[in-house]
C-alpha positions as MATLAB code, in Angstrom:
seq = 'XXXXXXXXXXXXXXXXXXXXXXXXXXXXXXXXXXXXXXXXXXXXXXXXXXXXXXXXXXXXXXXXXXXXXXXXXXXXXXXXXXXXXXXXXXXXXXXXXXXXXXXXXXXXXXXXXXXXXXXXXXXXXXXXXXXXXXXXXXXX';
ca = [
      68.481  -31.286 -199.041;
      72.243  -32.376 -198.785;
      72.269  -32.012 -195.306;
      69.251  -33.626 -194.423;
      70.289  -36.751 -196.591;
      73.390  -36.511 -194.345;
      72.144  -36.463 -191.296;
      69.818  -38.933 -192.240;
      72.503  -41.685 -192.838;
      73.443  -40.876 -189.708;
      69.980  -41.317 -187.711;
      69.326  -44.696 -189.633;
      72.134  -45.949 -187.894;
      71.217  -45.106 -183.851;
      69.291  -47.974 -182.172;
      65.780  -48.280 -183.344;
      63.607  -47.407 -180.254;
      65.761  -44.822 -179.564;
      63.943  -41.756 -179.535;
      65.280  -38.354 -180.637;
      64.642  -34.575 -180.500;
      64.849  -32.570 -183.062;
      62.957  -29.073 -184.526;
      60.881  -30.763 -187.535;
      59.716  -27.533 -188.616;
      62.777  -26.887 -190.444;
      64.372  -30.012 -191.317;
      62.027  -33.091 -190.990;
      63.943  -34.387 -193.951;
      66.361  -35.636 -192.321;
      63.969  -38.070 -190.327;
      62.446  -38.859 -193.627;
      65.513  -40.019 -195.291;
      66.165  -42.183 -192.359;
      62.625  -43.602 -192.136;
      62.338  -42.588 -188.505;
      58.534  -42.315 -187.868;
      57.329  -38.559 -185.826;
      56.191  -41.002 -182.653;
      60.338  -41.420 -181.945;
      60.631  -37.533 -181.387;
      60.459  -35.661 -179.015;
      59.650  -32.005 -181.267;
      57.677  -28.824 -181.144;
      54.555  -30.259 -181.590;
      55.044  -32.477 -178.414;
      54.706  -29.685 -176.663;
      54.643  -30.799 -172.465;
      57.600  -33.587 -173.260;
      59.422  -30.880 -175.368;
      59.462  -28.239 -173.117;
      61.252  -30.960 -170.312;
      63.678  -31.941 -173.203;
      64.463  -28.160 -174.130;
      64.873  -28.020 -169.658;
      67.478  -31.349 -169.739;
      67.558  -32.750 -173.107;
      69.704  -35.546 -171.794;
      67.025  -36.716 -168.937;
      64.311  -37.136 -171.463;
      65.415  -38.459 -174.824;
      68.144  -40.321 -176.120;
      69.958  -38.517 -179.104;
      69.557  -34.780 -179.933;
      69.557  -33.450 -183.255;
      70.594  -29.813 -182.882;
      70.797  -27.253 -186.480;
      72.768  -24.203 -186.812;
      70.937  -21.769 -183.579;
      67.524  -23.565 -183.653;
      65.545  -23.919 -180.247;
      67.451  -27.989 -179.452;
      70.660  -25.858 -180.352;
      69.984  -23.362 -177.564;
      69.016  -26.091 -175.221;
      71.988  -27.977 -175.586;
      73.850  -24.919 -175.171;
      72.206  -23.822 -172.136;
      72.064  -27.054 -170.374;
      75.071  -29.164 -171.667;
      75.320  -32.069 -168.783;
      74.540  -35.239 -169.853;
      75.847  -35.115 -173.466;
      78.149  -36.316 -175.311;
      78.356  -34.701 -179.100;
      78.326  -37.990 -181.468;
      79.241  -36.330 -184.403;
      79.170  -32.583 -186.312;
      78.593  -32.014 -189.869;
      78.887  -28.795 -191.989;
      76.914  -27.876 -195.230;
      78.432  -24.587 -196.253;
      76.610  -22.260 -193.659;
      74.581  -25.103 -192.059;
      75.784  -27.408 -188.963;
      74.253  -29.784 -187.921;
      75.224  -31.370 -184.446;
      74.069  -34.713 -182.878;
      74.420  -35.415 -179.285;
      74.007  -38.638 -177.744;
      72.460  -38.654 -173.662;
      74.821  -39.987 -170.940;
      72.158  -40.416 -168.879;
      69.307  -41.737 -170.577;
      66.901  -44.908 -169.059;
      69.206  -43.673 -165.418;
      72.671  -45.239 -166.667;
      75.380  -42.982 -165.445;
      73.145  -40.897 -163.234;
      74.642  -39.047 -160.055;
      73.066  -36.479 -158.454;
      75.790  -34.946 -157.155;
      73.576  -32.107 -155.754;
      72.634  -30.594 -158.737;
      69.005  -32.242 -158.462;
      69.347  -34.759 -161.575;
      67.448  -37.445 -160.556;
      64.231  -35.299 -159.690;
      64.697  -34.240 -163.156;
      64.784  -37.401 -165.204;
      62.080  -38.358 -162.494;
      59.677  -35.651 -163.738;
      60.930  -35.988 -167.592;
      60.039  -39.474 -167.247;
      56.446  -39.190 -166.071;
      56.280  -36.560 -168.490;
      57.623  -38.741 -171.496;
      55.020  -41.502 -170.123;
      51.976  -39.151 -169.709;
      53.149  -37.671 -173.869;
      53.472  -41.269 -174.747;
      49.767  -42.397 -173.603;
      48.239  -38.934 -175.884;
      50.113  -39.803 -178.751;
      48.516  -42.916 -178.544;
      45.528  -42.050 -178.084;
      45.034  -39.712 -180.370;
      47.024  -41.559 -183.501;
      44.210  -44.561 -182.654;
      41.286  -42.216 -183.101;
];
C-alpha cells in the first residue's frame, strides 16, 4: 500500500493524456491513488496493444511502470532502446521503476537499421485499432 501511494504521487504528476503501461493485476493501486482512469494503460487486459508494448514498450506508450520482475519489468529488460528510467523507488523488497519513452508520438526516432520506424508504425495502428474497441465497448 506504501508503494503504490508512492508511485502514485509520482504518476499524478506525468502529463495527463499520457498513457502508461503497467501490470494492474498486481498493483492497480498505484493508478488509483493517482486518479489515472484504466483507458490511459496500456495492461494485460489490452491484450493486442500489450503484447506490441511488451515487443517495444517505448514505440507504443509513453511512460512504463515496471515492479520488481513482473511481465513490463522483463520487457524493459529485454528491449531497453527508447527509454530513459525517470525515477526508481524501493519499498523494502519491492522496486518499483518508471521509464519514460524517447521515442514516443516519432520525436527522436532513427532507424538506424534496426527497423524502428516499422515498429512504432505497426504499434501505432495497433494502439489506434485498441483505442476504437475500448471505445466501443465502454459505450455499450
Amino acid at each position: 500500500m506504501e508503494a503504490e501511494r508512492a508511485v502514485g504521487q509520482v504518476l499524478a504528476k506525468l502529463p495527463a493524456k499520457s498513457v502508461l503501461m503497467m501490470n494492474t493485476g498486481t498493483h492497480v493501486g498505484a493508478l488509483q491513488f493517482a486518479d489515472v482512469h484504466l483507458k490511459r494503460t496500456v495492461n494485460e487486459s489490452t491484450f493486442i496493444a500489450w503484447d506490441a508494448a511488451r515487443s517495444a514498450p517505448a514505440a507504443v506508450v509513453d511512460f512504463v511502470i515496471a515492479w520488481d520482475n513482473d511481465d513490463v519489468a522483463r520487457a524493459v529488460r529485454q528491449n531497453p532502446r527508447g527509454l530513459q528510467m525517470v525515477t526508481q523507488m524501493k519499498f523494502g523488497d519491492i522496486t518499483a521503476s518508471i521509464y519514460r519513452s524517447e521515442w514516443r508520438g516519432g520525436k527522436g526516432i532513427r532507424d538506424q537499421g534496426l527497423g524502428i520506424s516499422k515498429v512504432v508504425t505497426r504499434s501505432k495502428r495497433l494502439a489506434t485499432v485498441c483505442q476504437f474497441v475500448t471505445r466501443t465497448f465502454a459505450n455499450s
